[in-house]
C-alpha positions, 0 to 999 in steps of 0.5 A: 500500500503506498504511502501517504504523507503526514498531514497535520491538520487532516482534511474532514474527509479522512476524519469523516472516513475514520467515523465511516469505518467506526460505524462499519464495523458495527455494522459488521456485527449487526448485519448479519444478526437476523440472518446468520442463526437462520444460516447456521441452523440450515446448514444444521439440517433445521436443528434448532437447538444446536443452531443455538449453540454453535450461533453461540461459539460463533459469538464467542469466537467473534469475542475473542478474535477482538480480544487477542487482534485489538491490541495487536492492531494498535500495536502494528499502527503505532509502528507502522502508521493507523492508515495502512492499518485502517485501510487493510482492516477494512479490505479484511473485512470485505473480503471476510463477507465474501467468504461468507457470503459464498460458505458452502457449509458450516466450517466455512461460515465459522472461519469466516466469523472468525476472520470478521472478528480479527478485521472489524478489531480497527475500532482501536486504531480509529480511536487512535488516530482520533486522538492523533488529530484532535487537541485535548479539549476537542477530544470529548466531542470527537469520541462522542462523534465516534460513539455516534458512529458506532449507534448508527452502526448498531441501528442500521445493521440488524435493520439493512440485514433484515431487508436484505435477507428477506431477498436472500440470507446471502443477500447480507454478506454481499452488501456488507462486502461492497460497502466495505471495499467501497470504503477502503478505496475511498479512505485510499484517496482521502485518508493521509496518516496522523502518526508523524515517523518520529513519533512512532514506536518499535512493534514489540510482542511484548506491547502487543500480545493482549496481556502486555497491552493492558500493562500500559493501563497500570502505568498510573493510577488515574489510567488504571482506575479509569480502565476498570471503570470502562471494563465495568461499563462495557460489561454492562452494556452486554446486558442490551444484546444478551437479555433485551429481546427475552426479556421485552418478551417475557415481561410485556409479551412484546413481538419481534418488531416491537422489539426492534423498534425499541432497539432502534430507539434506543440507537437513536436517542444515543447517537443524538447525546453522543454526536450532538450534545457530547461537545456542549455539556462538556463545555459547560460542566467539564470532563470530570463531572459531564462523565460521572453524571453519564455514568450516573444517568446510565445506571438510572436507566437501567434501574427503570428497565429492570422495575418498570411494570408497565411498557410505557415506564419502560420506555421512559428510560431510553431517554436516560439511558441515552445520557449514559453515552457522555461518559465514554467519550470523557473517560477517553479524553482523560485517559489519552492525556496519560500516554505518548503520542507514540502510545496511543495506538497500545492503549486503544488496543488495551480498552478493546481487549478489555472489551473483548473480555466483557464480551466474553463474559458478559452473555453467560452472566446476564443470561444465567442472572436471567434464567436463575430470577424467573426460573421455578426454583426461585426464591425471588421473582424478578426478571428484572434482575440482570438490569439491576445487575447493571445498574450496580456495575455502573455504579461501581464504575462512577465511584472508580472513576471519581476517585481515579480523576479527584485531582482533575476537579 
């Protein structure tokens, strides 16, 4: 790939590119969710059991492809630059849907959500060159920019799966293929790099295996308290993809497209918080408490979630939730400011793996916490309970965070 000078002050088309990928490789993960179980469980021969259990391998590949390629991504783009890294994860992940796509049987279609796993990991080094190309005080409304391309990613995917698969199951994979290798010649244009050579560190196994990366995170204490609390909030979100759609059903008896939509809304409500009012509310309140009060609004609405009798008290929460989403952004900031320039790339790698992990995680204890409150041998019966199970770890999250960042007030 051929190289593309520096530039200081990148054009907004490379910044609009980097959004354009953030928002891609959610898509990734959700465009292929109203088709892919029904794959598999054809290639089961219409055994719906074990179509469940490999569709849930699949997810845990897809995990721990991110988990271990995250920081090795970040690791390769601090050496060699984040746009040959960027532009060929986004190759990648074209060519990966293709596999897809054409997977004549089982084996194939599990290689390839490995591989989607391995290339959709540049959320690490878009974040880096977020960082390259922002001044500190403009960091906050840039990774909430970048927050904004990842909801759309999340509303957009399951809804163009669901319309493309209708036609075909294949259908998907195709569309997802062409949108990515479309990107990538555009980013080939438009993309110049953000990591100046002297600024640049040696790729070393050490920085890059998953375990070595999350040393950087213990390198000062405002960084380690911060990344615990960023591994606690990502645990919690897992609760949305793992228990939402069982849990609207159970409790309020609600069908697939009432679901859907009140997953669109969710998406929505959080893209206009992070991509509109981020930048605002950090202005007027600073990073430290416009974060602890995102963390304090995301607990709330979880709480809702987990209580609320009726659908209408349910609903009222998507709007609190949705505030939840200024406390990313802000955490990112103070923690960028803890490392080099030279650093920038080991560290976004780092917070992925860290979300790899509750990834990892995060589905067995929702839907076990699930199952265990509405089961007959309950001693309590609450539905709610992995909701409020969230509300607790955001809990903990604000109180790590505030006492991580007390020397920033």
């Amino acid at each position: 790939m051929s190289p593309s000078p520096v530039s200081a002050e990148p054009r907004q088309a490379a910044v609009f590119f980097i959004l354009v990928t953030v928002a891609l490789d959610m898509l990734s993960f959700g465009i292929i969710i109203p088709v892919l179980p029904k794959l598999v469980e054809e290639f089961l021969g219409g055994d719906t059991a074990q179509a469940a259990e490999i569709y849930g391998l699949m997810g845990t590949a897809w995990a721990l492809m991110q988990f271990v390629c995250s920081p090795i991504q970040g690791a390769l783009s601090d050496r060699f630059g984040r746009r040959p890294v960027v532009l060929l994860s986004n190759v990648g992940l074209g060519l990966d849907f293709i596999l897809m796509a054409l997977a004549p049987n089982l084996a194939w279609l599990f290689a390839g959500r490995v591989i989607s796993g391995i290339a959709s990991s540049s959320f690490s080094t878009a974040g880096a060159y977020i960082a390259d190309v922002t001044s500190p005080e403009k960091r906050a409304g840039a990774f909430g920019m970048m927050g904004a391309a990842f909801g759309l990613g999340f509303v957009l995917g399951p809804a163009v799966g669901g319309l493309l698969g209708a036609i075909d199951p294949r259908w998907p994979f195709w569309g997802a293929a062409a949108t990515s290798l479309l990107n990538a010649s555009y980013g080939f244009f438009v993309l110049p790099e953000s990591l100046p050579h002297e600024k640049r560190a040696p790729f070393r196994w050490r920085r890059a295996n998953p375990l070595g990366s999350l040393i950087l995170l213990r390198s000062h204490h405002e960084l380690f308290g911060l990344a615990t609390a960023n591994f606690l909030m990502n645990l919690a979100h897992v609760v949305l993809p793992s228990v939402a759609v069982l849990y609207l059903g159970y409790r309020y008896g609600w069908g697939p497209s009432a679901v859907g939509f009140t997953l669109a809304a969710v998406g929505v409500c959080a893209m206009i918080v992070q991509g509109t009012l981020v930048k605002p509310i950090t202005a007027r309140l600073g990073e430290r408490r416009t974060m602890l009060t995102g963390f304090f609004c995301g607990a709330a609405g979880f709480a809702i979630y987990g209580l609320a009798p009726t659908p209408a008290l349910y609903c009222l929460g998507i709007p609190v939730m949705a505030f939840w989403g200024l406390a990313g952004p802000s955490a990112q900031v103070f923690m960028t400011r803890r490392v080099s320039s030279s650093e920038q790339g080991q560290l976004q790698g780092a917070i992925a793996s860290l979300t790899g992990i509750a990834g990892l995680i995060g589905p067995s204890l929702f839907t076990q916490t699930f199952a265990a409150f509405i089961g007959p041998q309950a001693d309590w019966h609450l539905p709610g309970a992995p909701y409020l199970l969230s509300t607790v770890l955001l809990l903990v999250a604000m109180v790590v965070a505030g006492r991580a960042t007390r020397a920033a007030r």
